[in-house]
C-alpha positions as CSV (number, residue, x, y, z in Angstrom):
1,X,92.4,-79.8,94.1
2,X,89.3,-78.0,96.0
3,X,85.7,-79.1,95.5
4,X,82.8,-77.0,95.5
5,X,80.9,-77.6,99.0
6,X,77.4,-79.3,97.7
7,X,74.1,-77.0,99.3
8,X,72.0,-79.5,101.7
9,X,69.4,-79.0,104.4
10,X,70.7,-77.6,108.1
11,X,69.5,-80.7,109.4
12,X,71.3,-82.6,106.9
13,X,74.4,-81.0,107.2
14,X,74.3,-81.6,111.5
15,X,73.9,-85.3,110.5
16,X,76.9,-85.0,108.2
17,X,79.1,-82.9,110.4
18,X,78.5,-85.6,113.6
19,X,78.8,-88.9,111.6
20,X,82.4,-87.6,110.2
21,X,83.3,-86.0,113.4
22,X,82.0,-88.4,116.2
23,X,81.7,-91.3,114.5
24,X,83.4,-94.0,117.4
25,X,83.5,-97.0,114.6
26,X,85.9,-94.4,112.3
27,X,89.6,-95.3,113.2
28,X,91.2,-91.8,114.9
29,X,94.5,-90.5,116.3
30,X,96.2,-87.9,117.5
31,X,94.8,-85.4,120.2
32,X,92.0,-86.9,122.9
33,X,90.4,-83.5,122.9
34,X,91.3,-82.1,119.7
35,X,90.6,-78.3,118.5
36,X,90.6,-79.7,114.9
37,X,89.7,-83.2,113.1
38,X,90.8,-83.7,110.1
39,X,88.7,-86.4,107.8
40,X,90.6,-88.6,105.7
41,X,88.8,-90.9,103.3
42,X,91.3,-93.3,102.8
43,X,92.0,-96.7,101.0
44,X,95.3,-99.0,101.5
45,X,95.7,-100.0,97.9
46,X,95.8,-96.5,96.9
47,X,99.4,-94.8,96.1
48,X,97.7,-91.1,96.1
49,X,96.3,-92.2,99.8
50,X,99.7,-93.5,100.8
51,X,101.1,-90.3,99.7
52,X,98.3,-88.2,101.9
53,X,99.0,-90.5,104.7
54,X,102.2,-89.9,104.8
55,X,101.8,-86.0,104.6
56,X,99.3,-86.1,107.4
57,X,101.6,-88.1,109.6
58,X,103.8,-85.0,109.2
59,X,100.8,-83.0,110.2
60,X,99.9,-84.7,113.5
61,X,103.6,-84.6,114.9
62,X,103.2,-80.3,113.6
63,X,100.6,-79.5,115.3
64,X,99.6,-81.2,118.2
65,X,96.1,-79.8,118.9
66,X,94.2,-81.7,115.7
67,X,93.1,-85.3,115.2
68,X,92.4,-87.2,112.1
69,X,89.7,-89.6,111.7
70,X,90.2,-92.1,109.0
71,X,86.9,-93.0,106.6
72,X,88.6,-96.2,105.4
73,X,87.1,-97.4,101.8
74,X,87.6,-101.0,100.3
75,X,88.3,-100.9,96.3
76,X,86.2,-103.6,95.4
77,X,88.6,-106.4,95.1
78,X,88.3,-109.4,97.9
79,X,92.2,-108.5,99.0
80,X,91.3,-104.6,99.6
81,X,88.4,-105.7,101.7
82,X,90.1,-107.7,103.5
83,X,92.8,-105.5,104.3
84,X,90.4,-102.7,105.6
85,X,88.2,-105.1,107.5
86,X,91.0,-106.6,109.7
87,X,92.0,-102.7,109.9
88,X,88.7,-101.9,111.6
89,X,88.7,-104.9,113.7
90,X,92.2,-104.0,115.5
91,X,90.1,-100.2,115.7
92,X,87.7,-101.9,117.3
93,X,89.2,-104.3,120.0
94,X,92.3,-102.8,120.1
95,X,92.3,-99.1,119.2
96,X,95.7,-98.2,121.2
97,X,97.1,-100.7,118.5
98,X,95.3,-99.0,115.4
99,X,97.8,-96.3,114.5
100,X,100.9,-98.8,114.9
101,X,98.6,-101.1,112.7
102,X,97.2,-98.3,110.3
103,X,101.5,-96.9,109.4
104,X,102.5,-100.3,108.6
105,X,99.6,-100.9,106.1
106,X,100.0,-97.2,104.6
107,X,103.9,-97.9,104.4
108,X,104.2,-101.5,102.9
109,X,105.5,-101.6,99.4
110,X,104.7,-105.4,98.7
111,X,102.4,-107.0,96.8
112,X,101.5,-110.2,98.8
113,X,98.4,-109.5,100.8
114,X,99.3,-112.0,103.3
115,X,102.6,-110.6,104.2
116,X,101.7,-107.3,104.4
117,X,98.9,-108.3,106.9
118,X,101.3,-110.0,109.2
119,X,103.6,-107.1,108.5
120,X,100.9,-104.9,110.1
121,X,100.1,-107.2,113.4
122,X,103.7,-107.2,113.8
123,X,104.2,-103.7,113.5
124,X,101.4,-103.5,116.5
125,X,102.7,-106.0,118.8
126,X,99.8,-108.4,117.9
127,X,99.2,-111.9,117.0
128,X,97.3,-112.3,114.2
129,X,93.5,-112.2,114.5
130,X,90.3,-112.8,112.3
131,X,88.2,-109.4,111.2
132,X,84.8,-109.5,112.7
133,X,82.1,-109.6,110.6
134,X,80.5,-105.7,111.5
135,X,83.3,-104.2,110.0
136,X,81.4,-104.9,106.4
137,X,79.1,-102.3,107.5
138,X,81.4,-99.5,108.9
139,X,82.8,-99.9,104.9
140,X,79.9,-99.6,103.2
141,X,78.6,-96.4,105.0
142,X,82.1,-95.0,104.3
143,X,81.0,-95.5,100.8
144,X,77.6,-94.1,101.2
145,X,79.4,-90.8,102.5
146,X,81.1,-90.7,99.3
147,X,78.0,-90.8,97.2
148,X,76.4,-87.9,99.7
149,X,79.4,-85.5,99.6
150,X,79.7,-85.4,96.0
151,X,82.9,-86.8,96.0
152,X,84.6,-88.9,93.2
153,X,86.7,-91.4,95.2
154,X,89.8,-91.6,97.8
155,X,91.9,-89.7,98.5
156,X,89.4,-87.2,99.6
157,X,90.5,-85.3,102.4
158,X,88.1,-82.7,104.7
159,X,90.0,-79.8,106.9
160,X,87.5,-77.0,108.3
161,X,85.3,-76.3,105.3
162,X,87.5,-77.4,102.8
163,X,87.6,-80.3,100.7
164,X,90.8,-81.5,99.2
165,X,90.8,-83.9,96.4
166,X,93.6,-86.5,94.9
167,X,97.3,-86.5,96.5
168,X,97.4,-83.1,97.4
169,X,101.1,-81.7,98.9
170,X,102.0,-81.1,102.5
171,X,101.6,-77.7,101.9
172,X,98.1,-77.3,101.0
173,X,97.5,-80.0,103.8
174,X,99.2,-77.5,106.3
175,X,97.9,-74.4,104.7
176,X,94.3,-75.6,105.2
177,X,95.0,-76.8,108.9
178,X,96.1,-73.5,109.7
179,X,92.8,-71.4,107.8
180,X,90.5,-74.0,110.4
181,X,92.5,-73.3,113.3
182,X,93.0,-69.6,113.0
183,X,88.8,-70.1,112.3
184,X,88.6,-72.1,115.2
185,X,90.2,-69.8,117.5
186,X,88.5,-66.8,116.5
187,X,84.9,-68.5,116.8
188,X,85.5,-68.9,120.5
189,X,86.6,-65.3,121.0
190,X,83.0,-64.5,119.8
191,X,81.9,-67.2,122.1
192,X,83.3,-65.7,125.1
193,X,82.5,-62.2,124.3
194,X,78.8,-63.3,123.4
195,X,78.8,-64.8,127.2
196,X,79.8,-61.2,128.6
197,X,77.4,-59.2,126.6
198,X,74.6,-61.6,128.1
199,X,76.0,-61.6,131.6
200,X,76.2,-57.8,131.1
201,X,73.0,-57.5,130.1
């Protein structure tokens, strides 16, 4: 499912566009210098987000050139927050653990918080670790961004100028990737050819 793209401000939108995009506190992975990043908002107590997870797992290994940058959102219960504080925490002081740390929480089919918690430090070659208390924060402006965009709830999933609601398919997914790098690439064509008519000139 597509959402309508809500009308705000130029300035507004710059603001938008760097706080999803270059936001350092927002968990990300995949390509260091990335031609695309793709914006996943995200919770791990959420079967449709597991299911997108797993999609764009597929995505990153396809196409090399993008990133994703996870927007990670609490559900209200003390276990969720938990889970998606000690998440941020391992971004924080460990981000070469994170995406070890993120799959394991994404994949776990349990119900016992605790155990899937260890399951995750495990998975990351960690010991286990208290969540720091700034990572309260990084949540709550996650859930501001919600509110801002217009958008219902997680998963909530931003490629190029598209918005893709619920557990959308791989296909759509990969369909959209493609639209925003084909986009991509033909924006710096102009680029380029825009330098020469000035040099020309």
């Amino acid at each position: 499912m597509e959402t309508v793209k809500p009308q705000r401000s130029p300035q507004t939108e710059v603001l938008i566009h760097n706080k999803l995009l270059n936001d350092p506190l927002s968990p990300r992975v995949g390509a260091a210098y990335p031609e695309l990043t793709v914006v996943s908002f995200t919770n791990y107590d959420c079967l449709g987000c597991k299911e997108v997870d797993g999609n764009l797992e597929k995505l990153l290994k396809a196409y090399p050139r993008i990133a994703v940058t996870y927007k990670l959102i609490s559900r209200g219960s003390e276990a969720s927050t938990a889970v998606t504080r000690r998440a941020l925490s391992v971004w924080i002081e460990h981000p070469e653990k994170f995406h070890a740390f993120h799959h394991a929480l994404m994949s776990y089919r349990g119900l016992a918080d605790d155990m899937r918690i260890y399951s995750a430090y495990r998975a990351a070659g960690m010991e286990l670790s208290m969540s720091r208390p700034d990572t309260q924060h990084i949540i709550d402006v996650n859930k501001e961004f919600l509110k801002v965009m217009h958008l219902p709830g997680v998963p909530a999933t931003l490629i190029g100028e598209k918005v893709l609601l619920g557990p959308v398919s791989y296909d759509a997914l990969e369909e959209a990737v493609r639209t925003a790098l084909a986009g991509a690439e033909r924006d710096k064509h102009l680029a380029v050819l825009k330098q020469q008519n000035v040099r020309t000139e």
